[in-house]
C-alpha positions in Angstrom: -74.3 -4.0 31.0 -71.3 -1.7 29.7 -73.9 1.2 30.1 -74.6 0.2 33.5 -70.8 -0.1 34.9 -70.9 3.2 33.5 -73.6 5.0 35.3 -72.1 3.0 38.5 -68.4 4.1 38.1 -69.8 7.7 37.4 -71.8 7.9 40.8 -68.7 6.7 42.4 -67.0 9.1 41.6 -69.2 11.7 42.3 -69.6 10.3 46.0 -65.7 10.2 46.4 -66.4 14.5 46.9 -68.6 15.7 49.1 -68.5 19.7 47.7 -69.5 22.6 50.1 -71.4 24.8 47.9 -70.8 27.5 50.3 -67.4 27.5 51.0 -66.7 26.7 47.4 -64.3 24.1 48.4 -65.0 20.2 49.4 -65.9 20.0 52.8 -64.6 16.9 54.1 -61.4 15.2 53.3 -61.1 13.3 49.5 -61.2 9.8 49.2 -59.0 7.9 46.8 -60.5 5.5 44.5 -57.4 3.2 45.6 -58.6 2.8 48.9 -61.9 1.1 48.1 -62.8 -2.5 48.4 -62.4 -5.2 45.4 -66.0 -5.4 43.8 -67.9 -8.3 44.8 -67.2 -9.9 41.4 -63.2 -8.9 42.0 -63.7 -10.7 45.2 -65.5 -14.1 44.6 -63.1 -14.4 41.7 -59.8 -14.4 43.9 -61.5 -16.6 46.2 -62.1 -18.7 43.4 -58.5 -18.4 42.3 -57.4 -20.1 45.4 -58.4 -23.2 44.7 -56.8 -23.6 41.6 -52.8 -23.9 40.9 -49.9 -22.0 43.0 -49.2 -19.4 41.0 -52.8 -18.1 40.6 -53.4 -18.4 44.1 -50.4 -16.3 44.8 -51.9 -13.8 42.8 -55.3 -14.4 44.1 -53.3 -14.0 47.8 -52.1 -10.6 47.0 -54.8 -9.1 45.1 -57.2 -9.8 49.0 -54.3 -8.9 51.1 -54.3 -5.2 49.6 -58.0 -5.3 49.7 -57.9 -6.2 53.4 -55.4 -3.7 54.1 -57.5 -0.7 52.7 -59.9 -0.4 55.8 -61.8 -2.5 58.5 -64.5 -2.8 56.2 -62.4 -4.2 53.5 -60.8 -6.8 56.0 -64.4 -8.1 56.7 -65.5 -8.2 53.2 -62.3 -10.3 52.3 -62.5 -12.7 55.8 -66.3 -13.0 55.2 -65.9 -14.3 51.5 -63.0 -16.7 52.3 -64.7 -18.3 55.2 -68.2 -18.7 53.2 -66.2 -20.1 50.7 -64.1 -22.7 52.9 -67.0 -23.3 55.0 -68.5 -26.6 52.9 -70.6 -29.4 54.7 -69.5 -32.7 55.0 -66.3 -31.7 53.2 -63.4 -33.8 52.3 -60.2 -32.5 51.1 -58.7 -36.3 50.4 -61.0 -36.3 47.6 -61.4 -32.7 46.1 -58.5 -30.7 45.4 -59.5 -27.7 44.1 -61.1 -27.5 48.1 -57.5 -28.6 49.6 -56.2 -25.9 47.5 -58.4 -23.3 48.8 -58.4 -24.4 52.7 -54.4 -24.4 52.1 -54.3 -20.8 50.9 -57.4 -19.6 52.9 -56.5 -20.9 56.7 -53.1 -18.8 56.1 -54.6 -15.9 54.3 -57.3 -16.1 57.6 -54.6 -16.8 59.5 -52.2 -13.7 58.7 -55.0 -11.7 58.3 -55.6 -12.4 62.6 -59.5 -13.2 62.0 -60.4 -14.4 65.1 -63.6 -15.0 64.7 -63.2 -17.7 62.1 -60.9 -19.7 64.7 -64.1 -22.2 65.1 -63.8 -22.6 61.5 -60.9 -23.4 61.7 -60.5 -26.0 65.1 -63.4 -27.8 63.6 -61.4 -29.3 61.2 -58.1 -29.4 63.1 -58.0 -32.9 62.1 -59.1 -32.4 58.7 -56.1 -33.9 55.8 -55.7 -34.5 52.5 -54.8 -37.9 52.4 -51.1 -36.8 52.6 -48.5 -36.7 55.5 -45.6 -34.3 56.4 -43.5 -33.4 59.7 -44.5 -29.4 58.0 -48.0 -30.6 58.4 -49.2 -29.1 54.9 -51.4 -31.9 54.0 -53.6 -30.2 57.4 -54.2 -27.0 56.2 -56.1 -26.0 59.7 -53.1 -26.2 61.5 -51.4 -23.5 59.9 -54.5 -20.9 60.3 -54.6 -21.7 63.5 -51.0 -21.5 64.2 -50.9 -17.8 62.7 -53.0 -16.6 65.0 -50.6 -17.0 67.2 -51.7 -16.0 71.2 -55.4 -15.1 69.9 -55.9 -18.8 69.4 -54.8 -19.7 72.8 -58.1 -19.6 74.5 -59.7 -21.3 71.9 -57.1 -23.9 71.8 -57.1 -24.6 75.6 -60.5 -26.6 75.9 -59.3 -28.8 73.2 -56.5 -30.2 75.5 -59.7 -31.9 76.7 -61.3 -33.0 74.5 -62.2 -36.8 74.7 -61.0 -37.6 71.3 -56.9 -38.1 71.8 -56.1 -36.6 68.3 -58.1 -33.6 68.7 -55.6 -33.0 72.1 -52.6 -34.1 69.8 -53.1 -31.5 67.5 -54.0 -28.7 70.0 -50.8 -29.7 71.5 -48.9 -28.9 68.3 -50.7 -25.5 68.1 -49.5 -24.6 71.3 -45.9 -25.4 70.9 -45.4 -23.6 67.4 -47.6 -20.6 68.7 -44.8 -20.8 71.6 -44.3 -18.3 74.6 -45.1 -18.5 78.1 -48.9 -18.8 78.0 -48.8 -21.2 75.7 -46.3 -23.5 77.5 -48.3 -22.8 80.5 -51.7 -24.4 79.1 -49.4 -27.5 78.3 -48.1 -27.7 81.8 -51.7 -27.3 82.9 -52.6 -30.1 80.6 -49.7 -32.8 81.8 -50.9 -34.3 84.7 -54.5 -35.0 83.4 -52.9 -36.5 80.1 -54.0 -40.5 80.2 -52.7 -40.6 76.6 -49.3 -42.2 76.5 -48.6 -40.7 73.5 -49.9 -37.6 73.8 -48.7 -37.6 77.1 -45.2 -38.1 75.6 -45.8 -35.5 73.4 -47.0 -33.0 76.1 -43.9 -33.6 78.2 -41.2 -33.0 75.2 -43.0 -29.9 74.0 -42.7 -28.4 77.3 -39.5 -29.2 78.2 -38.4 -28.0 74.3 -40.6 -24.7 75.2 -38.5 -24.3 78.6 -34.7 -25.1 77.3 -35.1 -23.6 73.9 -37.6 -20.7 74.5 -38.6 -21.7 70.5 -40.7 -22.9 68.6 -40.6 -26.2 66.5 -39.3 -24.0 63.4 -36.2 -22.6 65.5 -35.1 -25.6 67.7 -31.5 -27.3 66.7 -32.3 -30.9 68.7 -35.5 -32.6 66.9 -35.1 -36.0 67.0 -36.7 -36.3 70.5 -39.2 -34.1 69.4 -40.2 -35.7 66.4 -40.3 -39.1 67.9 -42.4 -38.3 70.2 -44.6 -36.3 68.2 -45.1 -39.7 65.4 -46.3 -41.6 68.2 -49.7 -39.7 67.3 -49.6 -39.4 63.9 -51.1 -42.7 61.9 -47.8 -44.8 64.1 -49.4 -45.2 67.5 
């Protein structure tokens, strides 16, 4: 095996210069062995590492966040590992932590990262929790991918405002209003009169009138009372 890695590191290396016999120089520019990918076995390892306790995660977090910075390639490879990774059937966080763990760290990693095209990923299990409850919403690690994407979600988020399941629209509510802005409000105000909810309805109404006297999100607002109320009608109180 150690003769192997050898033989592999050495070809490497040789690829890294592409040598113009005759000019006598290299004939293209040099790349840096510093701006390649994490090896596969690098890789599923810090996906691994998510799962398990904070501090390895965090290390796991910035060890894929350099990767994914290197190139476009590199930002695939990492997206593509974390999503295969999160992407379990007939999962349940409530009663497997390790996976909580890794759906916490990998919808933000995803979500930072801007991967777009793991956004159905992700709104599948908008509703998903870990048998926890928060006003920060931690315990629904979905959210906070989603939320991260900021206006790419948007269009992805707007046919979930109706969807026949109330708490699906409840939560795509609260993705709007932290991802905040005009086009965001505006799919809320689009959304109000068709509301049949009372509580979401309720909900609907303060978000938008928070989006249009604050001009923040739920993070920056001073006033949250109304807010909040409004928003526990929908969460496990209605």
């Amino acid at each position: 095996m150690q003769r192997q890695l050898l033989f592999f590191l050495f070809f490497a290396m040789l690829s890294l210069f592409n040598v113009d016999s005759s000019a006598g120089r290299p004939s293209g520019p040099k790349r840096s062995l510093g701006r390649q990918c994490v090896s596969d076995n690098e890789l599923a390892k810090a996906v691994v590492s998510l799962s398990r306790q904070y501090d390895e995660a965090q290390v796991a977090q910035r060890l894929l966040r350099q990767s994914a910075k290197r190139s476009s390639a590199c930002r695939r490879q990492v997206v593509a590992a974390v999503m295969g990774a999160m992407n379990k059937p007939n999962l349940d966080i409530s009663r497997d932590q390790a996976f909580a763990n890794l759906w916490r760290e990998g919808a933000v990693l995803l979500g930072d990262l801007k991967a777009t095209q793991s956004l159905d990923l992700l709104l599948s299990h908008i509703k998903m929790m870990d048998g926890g409850f928060t006003l920060t919403m931690t315990h629904q690690p979905a959210l906070e991918g989603i939320i991260r994407m900021g206006t790419l979600a948007i269009p992805k988020l707007k046919p979930l405002l109706q969807s026949k399941d109330w708490q699906t629209r409840h939560y795509a509510v609260y993705c709007l209003f932290r991802i905040g802005g005009t086009s965001a409000r505006r799919e809320l105000e689009s959304a109000l009169p068709m509301e049949r909810d009372r509580c979401v309805k309720k909900f609907l109404s303060v978000s938008i009138k928070t989006m249009r006297g604050a001009k923040e999100t739920i993070r920056g607002t001073t006033d949250q009372s109304e807010l909040v109320t409004s928003f526990m009608c929908t969460s496990g109180f209605k």
